[in-house]
C-alpha positions as CSV (number, residue, x, y, z in Angstrom):
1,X,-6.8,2.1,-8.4
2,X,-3.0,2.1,-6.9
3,X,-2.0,-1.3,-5.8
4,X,0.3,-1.9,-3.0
5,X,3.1,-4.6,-2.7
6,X,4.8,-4.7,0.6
7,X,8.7,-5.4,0.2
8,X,11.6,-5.6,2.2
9,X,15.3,-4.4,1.6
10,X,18.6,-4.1,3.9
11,X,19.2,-0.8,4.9
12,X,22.2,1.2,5.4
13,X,22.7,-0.1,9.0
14,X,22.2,-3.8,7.7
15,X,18.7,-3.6,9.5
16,X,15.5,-5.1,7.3
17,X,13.7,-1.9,6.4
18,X,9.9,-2.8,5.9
19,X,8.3,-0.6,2.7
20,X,5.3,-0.8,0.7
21,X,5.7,0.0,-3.3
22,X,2.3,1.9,-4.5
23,X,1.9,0.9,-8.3
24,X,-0.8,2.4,-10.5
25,X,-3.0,1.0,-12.8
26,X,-1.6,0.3,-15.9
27,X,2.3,0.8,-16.7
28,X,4.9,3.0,-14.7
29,X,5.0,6.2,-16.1
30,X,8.0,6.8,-13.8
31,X,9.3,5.9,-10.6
32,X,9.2,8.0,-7.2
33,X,10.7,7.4,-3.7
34,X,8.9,9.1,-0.7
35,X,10.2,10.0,2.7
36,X,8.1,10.7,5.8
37,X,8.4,13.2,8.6
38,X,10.7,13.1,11.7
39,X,9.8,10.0,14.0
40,X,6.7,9.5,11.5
41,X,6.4,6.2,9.6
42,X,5.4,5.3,5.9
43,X,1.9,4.7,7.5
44,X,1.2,8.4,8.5
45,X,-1.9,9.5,6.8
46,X,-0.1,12.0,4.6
47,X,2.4,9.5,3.3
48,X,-0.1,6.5,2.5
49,X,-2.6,9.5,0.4
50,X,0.6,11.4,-1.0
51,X,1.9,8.1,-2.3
52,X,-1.3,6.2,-4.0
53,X,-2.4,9.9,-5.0
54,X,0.9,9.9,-7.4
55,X,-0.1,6.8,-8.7
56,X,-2.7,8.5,-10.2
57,X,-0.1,11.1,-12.5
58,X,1.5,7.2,-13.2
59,X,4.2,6.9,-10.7
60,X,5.1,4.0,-9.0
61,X,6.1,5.3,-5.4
62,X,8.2,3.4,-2.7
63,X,7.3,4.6,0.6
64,X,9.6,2.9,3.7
65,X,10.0,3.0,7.5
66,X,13.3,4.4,8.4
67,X,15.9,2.1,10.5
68,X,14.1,2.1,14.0
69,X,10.5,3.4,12.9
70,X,7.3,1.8,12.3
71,X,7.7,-1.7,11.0
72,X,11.3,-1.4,10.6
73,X,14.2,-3.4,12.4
74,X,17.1,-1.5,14.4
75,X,17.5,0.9,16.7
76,X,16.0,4.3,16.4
77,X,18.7,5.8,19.2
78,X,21.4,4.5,16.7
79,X,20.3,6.4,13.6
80,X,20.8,10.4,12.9
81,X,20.2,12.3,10.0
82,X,22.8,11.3,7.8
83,X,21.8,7.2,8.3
84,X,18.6,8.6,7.4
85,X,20.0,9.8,3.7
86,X,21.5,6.8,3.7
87,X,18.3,4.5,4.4
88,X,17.4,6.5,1.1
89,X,20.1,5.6,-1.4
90,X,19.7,2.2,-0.4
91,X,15.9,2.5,-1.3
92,X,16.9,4.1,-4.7
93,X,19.1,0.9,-4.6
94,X,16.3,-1.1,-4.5
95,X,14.5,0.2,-7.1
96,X,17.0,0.5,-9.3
97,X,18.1,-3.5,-9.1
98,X,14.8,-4.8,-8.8
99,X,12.5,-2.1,-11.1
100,X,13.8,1.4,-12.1
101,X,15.7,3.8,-10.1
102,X,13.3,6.7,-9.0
103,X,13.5,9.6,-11.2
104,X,11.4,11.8,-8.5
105,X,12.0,12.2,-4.7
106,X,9.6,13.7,-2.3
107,X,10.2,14.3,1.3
108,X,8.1,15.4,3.7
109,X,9.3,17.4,6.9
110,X,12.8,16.1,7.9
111,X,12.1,13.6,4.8
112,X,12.3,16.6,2.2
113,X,15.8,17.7,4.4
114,X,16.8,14.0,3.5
115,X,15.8,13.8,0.0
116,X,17.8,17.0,-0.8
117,X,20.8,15.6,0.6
118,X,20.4,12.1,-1.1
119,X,19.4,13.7,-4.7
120,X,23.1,13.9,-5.5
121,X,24.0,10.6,-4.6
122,X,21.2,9.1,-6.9
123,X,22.5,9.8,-10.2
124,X,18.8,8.8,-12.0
125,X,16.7,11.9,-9.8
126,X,15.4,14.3,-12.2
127,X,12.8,16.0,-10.0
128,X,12.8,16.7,-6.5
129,X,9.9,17.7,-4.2
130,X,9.7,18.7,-0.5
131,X,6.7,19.4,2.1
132,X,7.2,21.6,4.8
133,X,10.9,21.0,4.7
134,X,13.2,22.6,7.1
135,X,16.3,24.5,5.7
136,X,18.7,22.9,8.1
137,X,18.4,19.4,9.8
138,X,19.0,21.0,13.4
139,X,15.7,22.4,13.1
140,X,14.1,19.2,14.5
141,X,16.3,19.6,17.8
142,X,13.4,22.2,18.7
143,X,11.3,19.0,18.8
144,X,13.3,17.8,22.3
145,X,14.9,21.3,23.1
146,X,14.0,21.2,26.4
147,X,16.0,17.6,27.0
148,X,19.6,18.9,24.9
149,X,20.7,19.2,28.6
150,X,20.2,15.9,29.7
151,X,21.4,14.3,26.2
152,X,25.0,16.8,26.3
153,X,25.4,15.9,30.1
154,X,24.7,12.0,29.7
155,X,25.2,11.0,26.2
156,X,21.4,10.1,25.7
157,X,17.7,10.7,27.0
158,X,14.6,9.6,26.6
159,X,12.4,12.0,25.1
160,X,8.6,12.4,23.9
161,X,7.4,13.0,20.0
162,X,4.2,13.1,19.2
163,X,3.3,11.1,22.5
164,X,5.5,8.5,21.9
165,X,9.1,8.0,23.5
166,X,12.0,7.8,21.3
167,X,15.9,7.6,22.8
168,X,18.0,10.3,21.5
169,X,21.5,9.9,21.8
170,X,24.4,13.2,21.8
171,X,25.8,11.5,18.2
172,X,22.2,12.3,16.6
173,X,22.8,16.4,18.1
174,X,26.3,16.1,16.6
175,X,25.2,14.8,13.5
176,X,22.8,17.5,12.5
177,X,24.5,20.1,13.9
178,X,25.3,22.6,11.0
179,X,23.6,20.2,8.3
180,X,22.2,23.5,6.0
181,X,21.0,22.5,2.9
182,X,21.5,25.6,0.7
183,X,24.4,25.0,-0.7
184,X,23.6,21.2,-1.4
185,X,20.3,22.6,-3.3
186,X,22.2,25.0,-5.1
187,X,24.2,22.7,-6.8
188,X,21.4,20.1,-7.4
189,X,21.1,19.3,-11.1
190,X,17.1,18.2,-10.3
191,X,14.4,20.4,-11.2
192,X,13.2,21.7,-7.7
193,X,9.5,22.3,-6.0
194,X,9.4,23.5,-2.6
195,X,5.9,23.1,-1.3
196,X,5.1,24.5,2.5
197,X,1.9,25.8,3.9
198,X,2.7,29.7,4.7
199,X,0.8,29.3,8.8
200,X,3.0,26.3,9.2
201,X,3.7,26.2,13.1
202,X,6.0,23.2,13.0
203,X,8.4,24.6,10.5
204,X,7.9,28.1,9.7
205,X,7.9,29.1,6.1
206,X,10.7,31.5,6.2
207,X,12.5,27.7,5.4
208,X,11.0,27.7,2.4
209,X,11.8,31.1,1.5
210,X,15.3,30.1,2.2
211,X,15.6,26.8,0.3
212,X,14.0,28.6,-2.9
213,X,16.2,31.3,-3.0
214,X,19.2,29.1,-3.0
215,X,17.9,26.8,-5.5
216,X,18.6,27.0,-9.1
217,X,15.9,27.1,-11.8
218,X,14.0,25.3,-12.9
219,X,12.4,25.7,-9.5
220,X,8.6,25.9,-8.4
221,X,7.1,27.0,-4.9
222,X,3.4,26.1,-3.9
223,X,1.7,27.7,-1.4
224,X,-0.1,24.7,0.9
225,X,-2.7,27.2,2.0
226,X,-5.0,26.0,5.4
227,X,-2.7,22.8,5.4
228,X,-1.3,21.8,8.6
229,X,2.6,21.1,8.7
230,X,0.9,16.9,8.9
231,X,-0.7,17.8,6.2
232,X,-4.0,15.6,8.0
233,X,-6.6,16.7,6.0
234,X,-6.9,14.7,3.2
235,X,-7.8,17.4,0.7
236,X,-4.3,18.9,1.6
237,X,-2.6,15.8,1.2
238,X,-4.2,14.7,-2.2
239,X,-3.8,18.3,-3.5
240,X,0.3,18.8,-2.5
241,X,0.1,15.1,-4.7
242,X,-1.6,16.5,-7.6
243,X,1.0,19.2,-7.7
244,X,3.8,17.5,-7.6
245,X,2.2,14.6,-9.8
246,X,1.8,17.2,-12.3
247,X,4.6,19.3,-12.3
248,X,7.0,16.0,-11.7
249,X,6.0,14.4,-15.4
250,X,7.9,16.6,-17.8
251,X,11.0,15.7,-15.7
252,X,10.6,12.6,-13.9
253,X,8.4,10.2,-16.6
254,X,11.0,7.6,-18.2
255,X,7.6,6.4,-20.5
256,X,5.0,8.4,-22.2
257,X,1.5,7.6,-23.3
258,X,1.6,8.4,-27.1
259,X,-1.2,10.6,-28.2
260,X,-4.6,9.3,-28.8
261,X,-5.8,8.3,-32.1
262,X,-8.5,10.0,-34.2
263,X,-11.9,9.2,-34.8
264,X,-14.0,11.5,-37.5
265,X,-17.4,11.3,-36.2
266,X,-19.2,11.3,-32.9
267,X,-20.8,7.9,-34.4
268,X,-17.2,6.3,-34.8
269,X,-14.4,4.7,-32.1
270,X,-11.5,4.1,-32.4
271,X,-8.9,1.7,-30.4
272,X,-5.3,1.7,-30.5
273,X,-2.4,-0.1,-28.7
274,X,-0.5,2.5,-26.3
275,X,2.7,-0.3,-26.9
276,X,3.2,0.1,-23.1
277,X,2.5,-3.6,-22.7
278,X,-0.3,-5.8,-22.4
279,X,-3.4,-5.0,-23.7
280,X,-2.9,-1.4,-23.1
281,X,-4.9,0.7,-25.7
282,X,-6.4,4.5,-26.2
283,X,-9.8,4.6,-27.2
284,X,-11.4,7.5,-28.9
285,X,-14.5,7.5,-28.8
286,X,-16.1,10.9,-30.6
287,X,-14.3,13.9,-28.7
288,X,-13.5,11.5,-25.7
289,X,-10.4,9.5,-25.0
290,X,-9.4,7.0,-22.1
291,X,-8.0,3.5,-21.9
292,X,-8.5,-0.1,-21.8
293,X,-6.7,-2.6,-20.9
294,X,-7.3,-6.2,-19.5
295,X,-7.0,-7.4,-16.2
296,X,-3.4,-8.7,-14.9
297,X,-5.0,-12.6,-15.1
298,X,-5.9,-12.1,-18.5
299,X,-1.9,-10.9,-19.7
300,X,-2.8,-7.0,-19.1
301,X,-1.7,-4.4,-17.2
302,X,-5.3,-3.3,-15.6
303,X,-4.7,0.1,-16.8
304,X,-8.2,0.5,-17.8
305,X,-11.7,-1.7,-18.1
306,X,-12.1,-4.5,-20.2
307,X,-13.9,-5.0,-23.3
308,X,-17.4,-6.4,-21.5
309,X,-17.0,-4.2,-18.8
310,X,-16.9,-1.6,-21.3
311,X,-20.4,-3.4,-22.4
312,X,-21.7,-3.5,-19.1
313,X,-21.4,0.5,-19.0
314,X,-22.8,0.5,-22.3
315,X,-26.3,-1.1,-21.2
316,X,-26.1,1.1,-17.6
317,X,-25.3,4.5,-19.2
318,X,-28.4,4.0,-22.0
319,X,-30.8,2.7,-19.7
320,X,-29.9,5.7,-17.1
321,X,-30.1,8.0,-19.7
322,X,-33.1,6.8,-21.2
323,X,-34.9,7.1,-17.8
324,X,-33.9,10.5,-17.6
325,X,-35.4,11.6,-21.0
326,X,-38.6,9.6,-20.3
327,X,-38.8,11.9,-17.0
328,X,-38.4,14.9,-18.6
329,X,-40.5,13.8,-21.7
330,X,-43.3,13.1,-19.0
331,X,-42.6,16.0,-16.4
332,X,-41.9,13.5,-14.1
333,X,-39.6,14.7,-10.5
334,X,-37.5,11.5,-10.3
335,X,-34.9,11.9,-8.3
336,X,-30.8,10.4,-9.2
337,X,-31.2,7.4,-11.6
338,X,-28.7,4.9,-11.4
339,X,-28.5,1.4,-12.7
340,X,-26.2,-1.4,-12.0
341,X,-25.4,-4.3,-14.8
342,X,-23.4,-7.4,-14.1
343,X,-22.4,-9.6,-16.9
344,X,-21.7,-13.5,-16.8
345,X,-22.0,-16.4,-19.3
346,X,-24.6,-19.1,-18.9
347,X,-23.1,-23.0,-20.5
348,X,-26.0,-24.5,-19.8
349,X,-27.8,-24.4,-22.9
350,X,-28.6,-26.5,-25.9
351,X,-25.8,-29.0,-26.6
352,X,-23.6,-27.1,-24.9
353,X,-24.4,-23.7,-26.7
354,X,-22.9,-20.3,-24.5
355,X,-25.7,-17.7,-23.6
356,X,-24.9,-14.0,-22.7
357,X,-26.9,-12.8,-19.5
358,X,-26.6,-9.1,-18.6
359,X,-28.4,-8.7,-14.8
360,X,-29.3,-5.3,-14.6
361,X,-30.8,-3.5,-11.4
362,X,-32.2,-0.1,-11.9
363,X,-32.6,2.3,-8.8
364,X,-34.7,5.9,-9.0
365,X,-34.9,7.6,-6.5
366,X,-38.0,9.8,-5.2
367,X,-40.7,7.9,-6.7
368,X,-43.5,5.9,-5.6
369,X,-44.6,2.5,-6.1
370,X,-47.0,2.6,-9.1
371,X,-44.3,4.1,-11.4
372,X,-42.0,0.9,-10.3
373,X,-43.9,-1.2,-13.3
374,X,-43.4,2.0,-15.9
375,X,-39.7,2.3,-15.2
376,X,-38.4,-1.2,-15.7
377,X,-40.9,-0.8,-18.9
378,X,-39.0,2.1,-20.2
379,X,-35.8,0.4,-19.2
380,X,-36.7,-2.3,-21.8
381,X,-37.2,-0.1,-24.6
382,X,-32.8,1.5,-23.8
383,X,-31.8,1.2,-27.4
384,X,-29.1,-0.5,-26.3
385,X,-31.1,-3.1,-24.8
386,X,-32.5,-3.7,-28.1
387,X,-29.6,-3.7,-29.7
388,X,-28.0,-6.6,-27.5
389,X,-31.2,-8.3,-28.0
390,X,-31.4,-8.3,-31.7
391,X,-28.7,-9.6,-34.2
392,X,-26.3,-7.8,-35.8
393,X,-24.2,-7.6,-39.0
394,X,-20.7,-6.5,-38.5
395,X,-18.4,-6.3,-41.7
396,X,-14.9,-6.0,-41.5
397,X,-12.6,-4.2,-44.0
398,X,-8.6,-4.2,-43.4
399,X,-6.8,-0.6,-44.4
């Protein structure tokens, strides 16, 4: 699970930008920066699940509020777009003095017009990634086109985004006025992935169309099909980061997980350190491989479960399973079997001695109350069970 940190860092008006750095379980595998919509904040829905979803593909992601916005200090009526590109070098900043520079930018609406612009300026991006991007930055005056009047004839005007006022001033109409990006993503050195839904209402795909012709390979396009320009469902918004997430990792991943070790039988496992840090190790167990790790209190990284938990899952899975043969053994309808086991050490005992205890609650659904007796009976009998309950020899050989 993605852990969040929230941080601070100046931005490039000397205003305290207020940010949150996703990290994923276990070690970086790389380093992102994310940037939301127009008037949006690092809060919006498809930030916050585009963010912790690329944890997942092992980035660490810094999501901020740009000077003005959400929890950010300043004065939105004082920034434009190009204050906005560079709120984002001095995030890259950030990362880069206190972690890693980000190797991957994603930018979302206005945010992919910004991270396009700030790519060349971060010499460390090797991947960039943009949602429903426009393919110039005066495509968000359509947003307030019916106050441009107002803001040429007095200098500024109050308008209304997404329900909320904002104060736009006639410097932020100068400022975007013939920012077009194709020529800027032609030149980009960054592998390129333009993702954009194609019934987008907001910004209409023909952008897309434009910024992938005028990119160079290696470029990508995804088709965001039923997505909103929001992206507000949340099967859109985790998808567009499984996308990225996976296309982003031959270019943007500074680490690697080496492969997993072998293991010659389905009766053998096998556990090596990763040499990521901590505990971090690949088990293979038959045909399977994951990781384990311990948790950060222990020295680890929390990449994966710990041994006992490892145990505890041990004990559920065979009692489970053993239900589940005994049913069909018996013809028996139970319904979903699942059992819970939590582990903890008892100190109390003879002269001090350390006892194992392993509570276990089993649940079966769709059965009555005379089979309750027969099923914690046949949970008993879990080889497992036995196993922990009886003594064992283990020998140990070094190779």
């Amino acid at each position: 699970m993605a852990r969040s940190e929230r941080i601070d860092f100046i931005g490039a008006l000397g205003d305290k930008l207020a940010a949150k750095l996703e990290r994923p379980a276990g070690p970086p595998l790389g380093w992102a920066l994310f940037a939301h919509c127009f008037s949006c904040s690092k809060d919006i829905h498809a930030a916050q699940r585009i963010a912790r979803r690329l944890t997942e593909h092992g980035f660490a992601v810094l999501r901020f509020d740009f000077t003005g916005l959400g929890h950010s200090d300043g004065d939105f009526a004082n920034t434009n777009f190009s204050s906005n590109v560079d709120d984002l070098v001095k995030a890259a900043d950030w990362l880069r003095d206190t972690h890693q520079a980000p190797g991957l930018l994603v930018g979302h609406s206005l945010g992919g017009a910004a991270v396009i612009a700030a790519a060349p300026r971060i010499a460390e991006v090797k991947a960039v990634a943009t949602l429903g991007a426009p393919a110039d930055a005066d495509h968000v005056r359509h947003q307030f086109q019916a106050n441009v009047p107002e803001i040429e004839a007095k200098g500024e005007a109050e308008v209304l985004l997404a329900g909320r006022p904002f104060r736009i001033k006639k410097q932020f109409l100068d400022d975007i006025e013939g920012q077009r990006l194709d020529a800027i993503i032609g030149s980009m050195k960054a592998a390129v992935l333009i993702a954009h839904a194609p019934t987008d209402a907001t910004v209409g795909i023909e952008n897309a169309t434009r910024l992938f012709v005028a990119a160079k390979h290696p470029k990508s396009f995804i088709g965001l099909d039923g997505a909103d320009h929001l992206l507000t469902r949340k099967e859109d918004a985790e998808h567009s980061a499984d996308m990225i997430g996976a296309w982003a990792a031959r270019y943007a991943h500074t680490a690697a997980l080496p492969e997993p070790p072998r293991a010659e039988s389905d009766r053998c496992a096998v556990v090596a350190e990763t040499g990521l840090g901590g505990f971090h190790s690949w088990v293979r167990a038959g045909q399977h491989a994951f990781i384990v790790d311990e948790p950060e209190a222990m020295g680890g990284l929390d990449g994966g479960p710990h041994p006992y938990n490892m145990l505890c899952a041990s004990l559920a899975a065979c009692t489970t399973m053993t239900l589940r043969m005994y049913a069909k053994h018996k013809g028996y309808a139970f319904g979903k079997i699942s059992t819970r086991v939590v582990h903890e050490r008892d100190t109390d005992g003879p002269a001090g001695a350390t006892r194992d205890i392993f509570h276990r609650e089993v649940s079966v659904e769709d059965v009555d109350a005379a089979m309750h007796e027969k099923i914690l009976e046949i949970a008993n009998k879990c080889p497992v069970h036995r196993t922990l309950e009886r003594s064992s020899e283990i020998t140990t050989t070094r190779v």
